[in-house]
C-alpha positions as CSV (number, residue, x, y, z in Angstrom):
1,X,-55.7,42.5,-5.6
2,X,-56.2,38.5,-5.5
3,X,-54.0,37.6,-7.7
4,X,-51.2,40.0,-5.9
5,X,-51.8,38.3,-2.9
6,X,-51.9,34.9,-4.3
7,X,-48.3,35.6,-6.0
8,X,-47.0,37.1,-2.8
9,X,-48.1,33.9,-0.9
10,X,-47.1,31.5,-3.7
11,X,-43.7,33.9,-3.6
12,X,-43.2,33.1,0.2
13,X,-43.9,29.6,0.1
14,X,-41.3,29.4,-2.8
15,X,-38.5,31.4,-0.8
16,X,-39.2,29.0,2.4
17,X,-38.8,25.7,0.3
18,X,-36.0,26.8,-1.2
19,X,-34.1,27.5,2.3
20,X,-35.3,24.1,3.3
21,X,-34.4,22.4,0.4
22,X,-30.6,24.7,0.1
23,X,-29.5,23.7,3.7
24,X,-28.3,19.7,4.4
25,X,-30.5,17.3,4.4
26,X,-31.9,16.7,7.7
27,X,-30.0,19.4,10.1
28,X,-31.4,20.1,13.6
29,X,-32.1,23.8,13.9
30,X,-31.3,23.2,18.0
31,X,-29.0,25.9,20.0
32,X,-27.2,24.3,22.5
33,X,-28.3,24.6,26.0
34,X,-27.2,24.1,29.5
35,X,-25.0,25.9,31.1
36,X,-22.6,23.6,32.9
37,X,-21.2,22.4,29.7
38,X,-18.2,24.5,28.1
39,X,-18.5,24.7,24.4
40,X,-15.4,25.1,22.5
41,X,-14.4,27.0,18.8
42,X,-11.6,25.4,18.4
43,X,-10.0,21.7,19.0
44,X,-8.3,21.1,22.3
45,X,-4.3,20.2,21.3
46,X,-3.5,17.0,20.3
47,X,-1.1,16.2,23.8
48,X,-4.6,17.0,25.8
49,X,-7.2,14.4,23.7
50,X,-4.7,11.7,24.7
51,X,-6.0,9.7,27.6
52,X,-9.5,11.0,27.7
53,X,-12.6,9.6,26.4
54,X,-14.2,11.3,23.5
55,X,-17.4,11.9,22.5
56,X,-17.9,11.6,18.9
57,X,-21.0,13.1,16.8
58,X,-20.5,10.4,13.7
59,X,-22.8,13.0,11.0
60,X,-21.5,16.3,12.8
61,X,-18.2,15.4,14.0
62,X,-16.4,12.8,12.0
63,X,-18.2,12.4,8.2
64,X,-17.3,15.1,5.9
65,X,-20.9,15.5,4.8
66,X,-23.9,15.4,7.5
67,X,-26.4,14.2,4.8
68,X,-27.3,10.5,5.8
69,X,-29.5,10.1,2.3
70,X,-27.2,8.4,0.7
71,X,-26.5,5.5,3.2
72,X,-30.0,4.9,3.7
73,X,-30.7,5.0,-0.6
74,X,-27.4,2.1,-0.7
75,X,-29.8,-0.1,2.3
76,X,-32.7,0.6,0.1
77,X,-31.2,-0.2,-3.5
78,X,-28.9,-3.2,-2.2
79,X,-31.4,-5.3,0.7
80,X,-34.8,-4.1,-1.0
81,X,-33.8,-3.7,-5.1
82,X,-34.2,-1.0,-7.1
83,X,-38.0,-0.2,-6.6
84,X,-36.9,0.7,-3.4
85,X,-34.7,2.9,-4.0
86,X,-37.2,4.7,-6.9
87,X,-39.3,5.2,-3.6
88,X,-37.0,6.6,-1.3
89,X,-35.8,8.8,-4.2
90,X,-39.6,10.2,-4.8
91,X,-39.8,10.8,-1.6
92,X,-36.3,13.2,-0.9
93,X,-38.1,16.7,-1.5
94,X,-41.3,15.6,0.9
95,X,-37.9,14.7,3.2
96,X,-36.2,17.8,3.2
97,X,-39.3,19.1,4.1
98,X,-40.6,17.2,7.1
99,X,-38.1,17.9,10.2
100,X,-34.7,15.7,10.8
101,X,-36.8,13.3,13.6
102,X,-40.3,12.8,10.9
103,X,-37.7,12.2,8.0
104,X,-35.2,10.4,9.4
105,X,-38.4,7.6,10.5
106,X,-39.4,7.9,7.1
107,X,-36.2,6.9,5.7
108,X,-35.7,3.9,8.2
109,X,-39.4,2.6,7.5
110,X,-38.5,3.1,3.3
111,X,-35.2,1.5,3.5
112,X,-36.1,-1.3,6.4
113,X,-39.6,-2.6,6.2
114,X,-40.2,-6.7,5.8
115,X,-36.5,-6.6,5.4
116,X,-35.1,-10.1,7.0
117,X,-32.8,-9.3,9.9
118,X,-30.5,-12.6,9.6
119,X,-29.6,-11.7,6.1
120,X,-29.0,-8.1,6.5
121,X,-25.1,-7.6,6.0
122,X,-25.4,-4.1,4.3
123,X,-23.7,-2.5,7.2
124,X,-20.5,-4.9,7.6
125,X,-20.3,-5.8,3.3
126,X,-21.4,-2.3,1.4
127,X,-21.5,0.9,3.9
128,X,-17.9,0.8,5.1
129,X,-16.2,1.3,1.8
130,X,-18.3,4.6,1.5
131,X,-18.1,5.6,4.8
132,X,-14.5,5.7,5.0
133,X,-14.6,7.5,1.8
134,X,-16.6,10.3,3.7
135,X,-14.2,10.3,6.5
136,X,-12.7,13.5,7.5
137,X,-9.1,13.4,7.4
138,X,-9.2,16.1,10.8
139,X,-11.6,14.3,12.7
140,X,-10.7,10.9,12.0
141,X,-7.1,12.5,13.9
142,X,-8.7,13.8,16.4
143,X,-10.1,10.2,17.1
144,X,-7.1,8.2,17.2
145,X,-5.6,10.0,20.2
146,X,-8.6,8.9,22.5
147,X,-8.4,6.4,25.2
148,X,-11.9,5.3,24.9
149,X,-14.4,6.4,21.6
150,X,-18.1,6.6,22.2
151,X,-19.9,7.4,19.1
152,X,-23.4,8.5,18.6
153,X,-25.2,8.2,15.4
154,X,-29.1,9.6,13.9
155,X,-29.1,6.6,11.9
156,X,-29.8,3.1,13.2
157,X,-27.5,1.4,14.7
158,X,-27.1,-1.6,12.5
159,X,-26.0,0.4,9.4
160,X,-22.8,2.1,11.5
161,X,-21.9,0.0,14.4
162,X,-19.8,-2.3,11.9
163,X,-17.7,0.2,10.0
164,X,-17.0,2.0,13.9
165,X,-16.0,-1.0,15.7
166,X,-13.8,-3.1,12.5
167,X,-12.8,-0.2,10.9
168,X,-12.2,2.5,14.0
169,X,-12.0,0.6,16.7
170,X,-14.5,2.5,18.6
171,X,-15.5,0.8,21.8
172,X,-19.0,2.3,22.0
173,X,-22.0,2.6,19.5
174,X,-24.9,5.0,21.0
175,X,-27.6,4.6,18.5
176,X,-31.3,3.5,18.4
177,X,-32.0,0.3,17.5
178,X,-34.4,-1.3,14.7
179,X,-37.5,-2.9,16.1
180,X,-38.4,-6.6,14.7
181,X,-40.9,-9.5,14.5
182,X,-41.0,-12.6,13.4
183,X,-37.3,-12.3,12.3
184,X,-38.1,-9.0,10.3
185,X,-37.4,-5.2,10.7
186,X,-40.8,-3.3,11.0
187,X,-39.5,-0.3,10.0
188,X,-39.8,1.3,13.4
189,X,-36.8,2.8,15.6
190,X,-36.9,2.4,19.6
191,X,-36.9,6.0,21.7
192,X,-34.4,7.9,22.3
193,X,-35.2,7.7,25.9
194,X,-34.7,4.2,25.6
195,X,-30.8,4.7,24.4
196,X,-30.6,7.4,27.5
197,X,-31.1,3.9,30.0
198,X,-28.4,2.1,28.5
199,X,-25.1,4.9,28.1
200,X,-25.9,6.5,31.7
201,X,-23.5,3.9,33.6
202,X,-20.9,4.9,31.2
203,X,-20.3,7.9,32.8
204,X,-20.7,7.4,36.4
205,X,-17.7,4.7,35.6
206,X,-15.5,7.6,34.3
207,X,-12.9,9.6,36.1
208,X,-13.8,13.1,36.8
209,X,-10.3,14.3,37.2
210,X,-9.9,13.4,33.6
211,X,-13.4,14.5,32.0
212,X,-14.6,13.7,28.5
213,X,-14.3,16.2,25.7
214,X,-17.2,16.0,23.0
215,X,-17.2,17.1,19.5
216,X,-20.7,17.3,17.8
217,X,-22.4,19.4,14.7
218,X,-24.0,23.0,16.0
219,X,-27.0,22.2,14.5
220,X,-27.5,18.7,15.6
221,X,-25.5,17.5,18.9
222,X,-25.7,19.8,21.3
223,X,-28.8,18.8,22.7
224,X,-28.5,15.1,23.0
225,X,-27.9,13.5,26.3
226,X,-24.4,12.4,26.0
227,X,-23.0,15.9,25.6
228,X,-24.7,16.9,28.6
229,X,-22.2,14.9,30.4
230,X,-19.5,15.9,28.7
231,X,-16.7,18.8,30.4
232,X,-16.2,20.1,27.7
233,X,-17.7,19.9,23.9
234,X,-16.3,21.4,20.6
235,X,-19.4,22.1,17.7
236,X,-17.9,21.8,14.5
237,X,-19.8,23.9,12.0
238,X,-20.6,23.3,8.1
239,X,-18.1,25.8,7.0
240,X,-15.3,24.2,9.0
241,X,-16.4,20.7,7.6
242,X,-16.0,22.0,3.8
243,X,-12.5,22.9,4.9
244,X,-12.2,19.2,5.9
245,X,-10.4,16.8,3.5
246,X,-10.4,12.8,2.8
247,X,-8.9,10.3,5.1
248,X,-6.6,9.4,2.2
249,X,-6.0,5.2,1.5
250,X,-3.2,4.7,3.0
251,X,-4.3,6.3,6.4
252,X,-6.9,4.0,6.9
253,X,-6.5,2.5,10.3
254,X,-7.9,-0.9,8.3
255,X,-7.5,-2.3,4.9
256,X,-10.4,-2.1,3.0
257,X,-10.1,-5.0,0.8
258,X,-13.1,-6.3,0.8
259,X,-16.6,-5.1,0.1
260,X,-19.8,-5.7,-1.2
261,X,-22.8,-4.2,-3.3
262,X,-23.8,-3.1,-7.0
263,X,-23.6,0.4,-6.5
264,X,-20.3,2.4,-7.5
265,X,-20.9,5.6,-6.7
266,X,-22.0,7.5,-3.6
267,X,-26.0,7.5,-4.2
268,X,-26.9,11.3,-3.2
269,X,-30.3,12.5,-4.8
270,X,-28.7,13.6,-8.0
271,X,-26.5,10.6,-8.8
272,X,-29.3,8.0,-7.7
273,X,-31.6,10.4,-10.0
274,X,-28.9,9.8,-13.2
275,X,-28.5,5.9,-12.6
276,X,-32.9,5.6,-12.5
277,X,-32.7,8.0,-15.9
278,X,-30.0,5.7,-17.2
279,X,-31.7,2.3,-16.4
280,X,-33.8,2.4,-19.3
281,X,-30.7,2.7,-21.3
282,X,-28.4,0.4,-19.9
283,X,-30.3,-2.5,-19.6
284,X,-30.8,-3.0,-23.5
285,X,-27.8,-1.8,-24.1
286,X,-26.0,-4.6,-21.7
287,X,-27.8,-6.8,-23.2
288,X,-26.7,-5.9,-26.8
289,X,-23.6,-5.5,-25.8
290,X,-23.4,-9.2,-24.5
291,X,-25.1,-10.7,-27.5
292,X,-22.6,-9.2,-29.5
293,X,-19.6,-11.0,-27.9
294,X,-21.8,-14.4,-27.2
295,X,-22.7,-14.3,-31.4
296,X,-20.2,-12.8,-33.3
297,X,-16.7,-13.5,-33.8
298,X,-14.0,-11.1,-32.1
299,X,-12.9,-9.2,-35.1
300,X,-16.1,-7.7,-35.3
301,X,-17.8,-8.1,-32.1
302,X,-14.4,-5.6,-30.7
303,X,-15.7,-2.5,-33.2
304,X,-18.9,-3.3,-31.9
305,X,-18.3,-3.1,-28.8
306,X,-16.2,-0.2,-28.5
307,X,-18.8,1.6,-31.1
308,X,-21.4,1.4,-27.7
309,X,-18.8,3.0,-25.0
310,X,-16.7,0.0,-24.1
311,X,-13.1,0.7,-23.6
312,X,-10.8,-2.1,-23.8
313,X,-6.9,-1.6,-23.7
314,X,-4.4,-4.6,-24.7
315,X,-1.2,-2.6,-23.4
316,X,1.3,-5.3,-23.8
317,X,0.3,-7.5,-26.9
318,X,2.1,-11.4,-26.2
319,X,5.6,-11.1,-27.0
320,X,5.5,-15.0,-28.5
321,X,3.9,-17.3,-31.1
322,X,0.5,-17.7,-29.7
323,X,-0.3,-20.8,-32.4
324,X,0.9,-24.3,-31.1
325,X,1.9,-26.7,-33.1
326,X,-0.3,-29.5,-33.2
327,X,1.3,-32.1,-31.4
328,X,2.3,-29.1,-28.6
329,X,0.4,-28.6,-25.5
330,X,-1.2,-25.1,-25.6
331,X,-0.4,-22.4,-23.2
332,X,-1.1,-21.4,-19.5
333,X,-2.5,-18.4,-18.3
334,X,-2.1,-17.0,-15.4
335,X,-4.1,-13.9,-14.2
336,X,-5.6,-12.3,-11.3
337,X,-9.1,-12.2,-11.1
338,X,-11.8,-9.1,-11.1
339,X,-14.5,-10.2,-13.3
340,X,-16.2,-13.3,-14.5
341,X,-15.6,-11.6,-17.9
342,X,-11.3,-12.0,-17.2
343,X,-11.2,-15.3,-20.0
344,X,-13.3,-13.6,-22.5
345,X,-11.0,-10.3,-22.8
346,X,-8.1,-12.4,-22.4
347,X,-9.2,-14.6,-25.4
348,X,-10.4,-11.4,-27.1
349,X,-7.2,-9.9,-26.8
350,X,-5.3,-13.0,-28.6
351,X,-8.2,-13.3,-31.2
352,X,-8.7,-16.7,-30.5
353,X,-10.8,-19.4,-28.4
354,X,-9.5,-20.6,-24.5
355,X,-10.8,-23.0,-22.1
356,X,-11.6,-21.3,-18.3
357,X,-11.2,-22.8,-15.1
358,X,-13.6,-21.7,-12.0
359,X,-13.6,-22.3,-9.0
360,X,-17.4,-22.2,-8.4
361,X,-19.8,-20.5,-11.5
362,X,-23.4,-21.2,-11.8
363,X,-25.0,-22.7,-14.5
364,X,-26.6,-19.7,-16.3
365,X,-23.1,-17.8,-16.6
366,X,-21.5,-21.4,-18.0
367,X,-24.5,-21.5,-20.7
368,X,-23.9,-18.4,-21.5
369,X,-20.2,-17.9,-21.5
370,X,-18.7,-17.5,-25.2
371,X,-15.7,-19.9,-24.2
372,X,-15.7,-23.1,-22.3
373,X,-15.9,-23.5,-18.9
374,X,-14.3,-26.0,-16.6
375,X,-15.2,-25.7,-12.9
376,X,-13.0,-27.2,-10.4
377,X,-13.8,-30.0,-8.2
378,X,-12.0,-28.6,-4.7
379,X,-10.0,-31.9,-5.1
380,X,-6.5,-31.4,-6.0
381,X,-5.9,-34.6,-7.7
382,X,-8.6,-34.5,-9.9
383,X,-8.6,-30.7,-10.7
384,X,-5.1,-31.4,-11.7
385,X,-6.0,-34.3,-14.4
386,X,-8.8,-32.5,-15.5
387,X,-6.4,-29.2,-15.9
388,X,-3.3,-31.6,-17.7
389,X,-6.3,-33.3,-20.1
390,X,-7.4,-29.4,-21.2
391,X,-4.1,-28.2,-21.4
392,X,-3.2,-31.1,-24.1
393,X,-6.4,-29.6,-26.0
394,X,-5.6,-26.0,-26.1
395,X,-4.8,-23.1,-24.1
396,X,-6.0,-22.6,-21.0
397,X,-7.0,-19.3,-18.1
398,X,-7.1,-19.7,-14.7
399,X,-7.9,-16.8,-12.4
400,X,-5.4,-18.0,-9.8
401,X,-7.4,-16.1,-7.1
402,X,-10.0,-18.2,-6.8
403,X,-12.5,-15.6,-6.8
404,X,-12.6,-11.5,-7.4
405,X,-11.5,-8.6,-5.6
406,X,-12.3,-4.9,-6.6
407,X,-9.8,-3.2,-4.9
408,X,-6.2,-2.6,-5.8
409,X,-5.2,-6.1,-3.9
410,X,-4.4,-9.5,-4.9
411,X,-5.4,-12.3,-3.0
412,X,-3.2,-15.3,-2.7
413,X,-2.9,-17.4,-5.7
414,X,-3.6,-21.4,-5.7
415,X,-0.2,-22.6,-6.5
416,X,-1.7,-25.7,-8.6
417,X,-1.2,-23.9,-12.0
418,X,2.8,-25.0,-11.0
419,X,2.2,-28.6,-11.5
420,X,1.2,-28.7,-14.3
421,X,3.4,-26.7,-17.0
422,X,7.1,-25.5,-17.5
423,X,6.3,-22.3,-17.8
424,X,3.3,-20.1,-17.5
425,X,2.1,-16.5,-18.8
426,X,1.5,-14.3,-16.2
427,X,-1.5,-11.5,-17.6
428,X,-2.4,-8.5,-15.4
429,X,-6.1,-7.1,-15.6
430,X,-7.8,-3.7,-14.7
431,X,-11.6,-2.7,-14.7
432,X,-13.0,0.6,-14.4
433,X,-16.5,1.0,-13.6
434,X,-18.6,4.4,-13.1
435,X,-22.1,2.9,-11.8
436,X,-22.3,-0.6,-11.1
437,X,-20.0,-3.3,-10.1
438,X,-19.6,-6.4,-12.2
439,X,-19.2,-8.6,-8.8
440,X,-21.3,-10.1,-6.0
441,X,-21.2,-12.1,-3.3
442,X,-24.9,-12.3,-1.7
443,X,-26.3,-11.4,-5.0
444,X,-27.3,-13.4,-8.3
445,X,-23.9,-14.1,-9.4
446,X,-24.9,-14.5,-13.4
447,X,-25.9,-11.3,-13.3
448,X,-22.3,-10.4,-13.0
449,X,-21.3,-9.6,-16.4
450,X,-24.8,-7.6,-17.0
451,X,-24.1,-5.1,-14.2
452,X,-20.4,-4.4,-15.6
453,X,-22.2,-4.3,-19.2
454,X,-24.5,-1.7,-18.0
455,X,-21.9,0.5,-17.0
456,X,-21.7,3.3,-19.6
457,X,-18.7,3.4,-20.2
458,X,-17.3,0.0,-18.8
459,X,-13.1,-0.7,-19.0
460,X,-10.6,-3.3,-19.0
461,X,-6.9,-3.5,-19.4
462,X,-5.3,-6.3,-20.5
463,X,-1.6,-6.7,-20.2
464,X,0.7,-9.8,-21.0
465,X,3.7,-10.3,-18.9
466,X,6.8,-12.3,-19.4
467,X,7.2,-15.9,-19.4
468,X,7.7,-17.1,-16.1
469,X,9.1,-20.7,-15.6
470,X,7.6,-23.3,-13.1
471,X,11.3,-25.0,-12.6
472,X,13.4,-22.4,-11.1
473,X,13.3,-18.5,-10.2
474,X,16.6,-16.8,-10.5
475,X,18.5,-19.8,-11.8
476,X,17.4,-21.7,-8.3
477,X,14.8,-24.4,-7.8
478,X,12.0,-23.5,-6.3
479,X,8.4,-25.5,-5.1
480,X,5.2,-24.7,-6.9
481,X,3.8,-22.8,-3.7
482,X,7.3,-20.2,-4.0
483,X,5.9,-20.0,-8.4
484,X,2.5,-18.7,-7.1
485,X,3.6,-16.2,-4.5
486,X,6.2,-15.2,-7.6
487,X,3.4,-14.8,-10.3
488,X,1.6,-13.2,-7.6
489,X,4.2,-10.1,-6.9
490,X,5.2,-10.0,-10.8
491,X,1.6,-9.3,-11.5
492,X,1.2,-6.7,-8.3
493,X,4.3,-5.0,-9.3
494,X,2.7,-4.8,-12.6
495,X,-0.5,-3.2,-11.5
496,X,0.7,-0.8,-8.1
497,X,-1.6,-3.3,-6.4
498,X,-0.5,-5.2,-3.2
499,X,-0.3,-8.5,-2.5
500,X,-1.9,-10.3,0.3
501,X,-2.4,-14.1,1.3
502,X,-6.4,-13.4,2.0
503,X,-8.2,-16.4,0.5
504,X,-11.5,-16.7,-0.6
505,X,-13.0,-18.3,1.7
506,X,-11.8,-14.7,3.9
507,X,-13.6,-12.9,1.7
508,X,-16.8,-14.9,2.0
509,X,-17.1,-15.2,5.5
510,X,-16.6,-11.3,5.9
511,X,-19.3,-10.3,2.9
512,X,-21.5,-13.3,2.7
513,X,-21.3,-15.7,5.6
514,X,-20.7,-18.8,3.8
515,X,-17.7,-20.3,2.0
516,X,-18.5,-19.1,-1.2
517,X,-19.4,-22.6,-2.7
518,X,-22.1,-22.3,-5.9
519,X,-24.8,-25.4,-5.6
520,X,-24.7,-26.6,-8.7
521,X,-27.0,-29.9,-7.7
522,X,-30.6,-30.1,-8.4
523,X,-32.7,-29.7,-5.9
524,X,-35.4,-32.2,-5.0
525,X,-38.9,-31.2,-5.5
């Protein structure tokens, strides 16, 4: 009779984890109350949203999934490192047991603690790209018809408000804020009485002829204060969000060209679960994979290579005599830039040894590149001599960039590769990673070509384009400045990708907060 009841408890214990642990992570189990709001069950038309202020629910109403696990795993994985995120990731099942208010300050305390508040950029450089990939095409239309956006979030306010304001154009972030000392998160959230003081003269300001219109989650925003002063307040429900589909690229009401963090996929328990199973793995082989390149010549290091899961594709072999004569100058190379690693395939691909030029490339990744390395001086003159004395040498690559960008954009190219040749080789690159980016901008930068090694299955695609001459374009003469924007478009047409005249000093500014410049000087003891 014991051992029935134990198995009848044990049965029931299983059955109730199981509904905890089936449902999103994290839902309130509220029911809405009060009776002078109007709840909705559908949207109110389109011609009706415009000139009203909205009330958004960013989990419930506006992010295709209401789980917030993995935004909080990218903060822990990319401002606290991988031990970290092996915490917060230990810690998911005692999560989905707790309630939404215990875990949720669980999370924030994992993912925050001693974590310097001047150097956090996690919610401007890495949560953006992934939030807009969870953007619900239906809400994010909804949205756009509002005169005024007020948006409440669960999570702290410092991981959202960024992507809302830059990205949306929302004009107000309700959320609780992270508490600090000494320059340092603690970990700890304010109240939410403490939001209530600041968002209740919003509302007396507002027009009651108009009213505001809400639209929240019906497990989780019905309750909160905001709704409360809402006319009227539409609760979106879980089934209705798995209806909802992707903003899709081209929609998005801001160009998301630049971003930040090592992470490529969207970190939910299972994924982050795969990449901490795989570590073990990839970290040897990345670095076997990079001794075999740094030690061995091409012809074998590319079976090699492709023998561990790397896939490289030359899909337009040069069309010319790739050996100079010796008393020739060698030839240029133009490309666009998405790894440190750009040279290397490109001398891979024509079997031989090239010179790179950087704009800034820190010592480690110089010692251990395979080819030379040249870094430029910022000083046109003297980059240009320095350029003109390699080129007599040999060939020569320059990632006309100036520094990398991962999405399908190219930033404007330095036209100083147009001084210093007749003609130049345009060559078009693609990477394809699965788990980890091969780039940085806050992080160790010669850990750049380990990351992309350590992808499983890790991709380029090389692709030589036609001659293009320095002298003319289209039988009329031209300056070097009108060569690099034509390099520039022959190389996007190439690719799909677009072209922009973003710099990289705009790129560093947006991710990092500095100008990108590598010290290279030592430093005095």
């Amino acid at each position: 009779m014991a051992s029935k009841a134990f198995s009848k408890s044990l049965l029931s214990f299983h059955r109730f984890l199981r509904r905890r642990l089936y449902n999103p992570l994290f839902l309130h189990r509220r029911t809405p109350h009060g009776s002078h709001l109007k709840f909705q069950k559908s949207l109110l038309p389109m011609e009706q949203l415009s000139g009203r202020t909205l009330v958004f629910d960013v989990e419930g109403g506006l992010l295709r999934s209401s789980s917030t696990f993995p935004y909080f795993m990218l903060v822990a994985l990319e401002a606290g490192g991988f031990s970290r995120g092996l915490l917060l990731l230990l810690l998911y099942p005692l999560l989905c047991y707790f309630s939404h208010e215990v875990g949720l300050r669980m999370m924030t305390m994992v993912c925050f603690f001693g974590i310097r508040k001047e150097g956090l950029r996690v919610g401007r450089a890495v949560l953006p790209k992934f939030f807009l990939e969870d953007l619900g095409l239906e809400g994010f239309e909804v949205l756009k018809r509002a005169r005024m956006r007020v948006c409440h979030t669960r999570m702290p306010r410092v991981m959202v408000e960024g992507f809302l304001k830059e990205y949306l154009g929302v004009e107000v972030v309700v959320g609780r804020e992270l508490k600090e000392f000494g320059g340092y998160y603690t970990g700890l959230m304010e109240e939410e009485g403490e939001v209530e003081l600041e968002t209740k003269a919003l509302f007396g300001q507002e027009d009651s002829s108009e009213g505001s219109f809400g639209i929240g989650s019906c497990t989780n925003s019905a309750r909160h204060h905001l709704f409360s002063r809402c006319k009227e307040v539409h609760l979106v429900t879980e089934s209705e969000k798995r209806t909802w589909h992707a903003l899709p690229r081209e929609q998005y009401p801001k160009k998301l060209v630049f971003h930040d963090g090592r992470v490529a996929f969207r970190p939910t328990p299972m994924n982050t679960l795969l990449m901490f199973l795989w570590l073990p793995l990839g970290v040897p082989l990345s670095l076997f994979r990079s001794s075999v390149f740094l030690l061995l010549p091409y012809r074998i290091a590319i079976p090699i290579g492709a023998f561990s899961g790397m896939k490289s594709r030359l899909i337009s072999p040069p069309t010319f005599n790739t050996q100079r004569p010796p008393d020739a100058r060698g030839h240029l190379y133009v490309c666009n830039h998405r790894t440190l690693l750009d040279p290397i395939y490109i001398s891979a691909a024509l079997n031989k040894l090239v010179t790179a030029v950087t704009y800034s490339i820190s010592p480690i990744s110089e010692a251990l590149s395979p080819i030379r390395t040249m870094r430029l001086t910022r000083n046109k003159e003297e980059d240009r001599r320095r350029m003109a004395r390699l080129l007599n040498r040999g060939d020569l690559v320059v990632c006309a960039e100036g520094t990398t960008c991962r999405e399908p954009y190219l930033l404007r190219f330095s036209p100083l590769f147009a001084e210093l040749t007749d003609t130049v080789i345009p060559v078009a690159l693609v990477t394809r990673v699965s788990m980890f980016y091969g780039t940085t901008a806050s992080g160790f930068k010669f850990l750049d070509p380990f990351y992309f090694l350590a992808n499983p299955y890790p991709e380029y695609d090389v692709e030589f384009l036609e001659n293009v001459s320095t002298n003319s374009i289209d039988g009329r003469s031209c300056r070097s400045h009108d060569v690099a924007n034509h390099v520039q478009h022959k190389i996007g047409d190439a690719l799909g990708f677009e072209c922009t005249t973003l710099t990289r000093k705009d790129k560093y500014m947006m991710l990092a907060g500095n100008e990108g410049i590598v010290d290279t000087k030592p430093k005095r003891l």
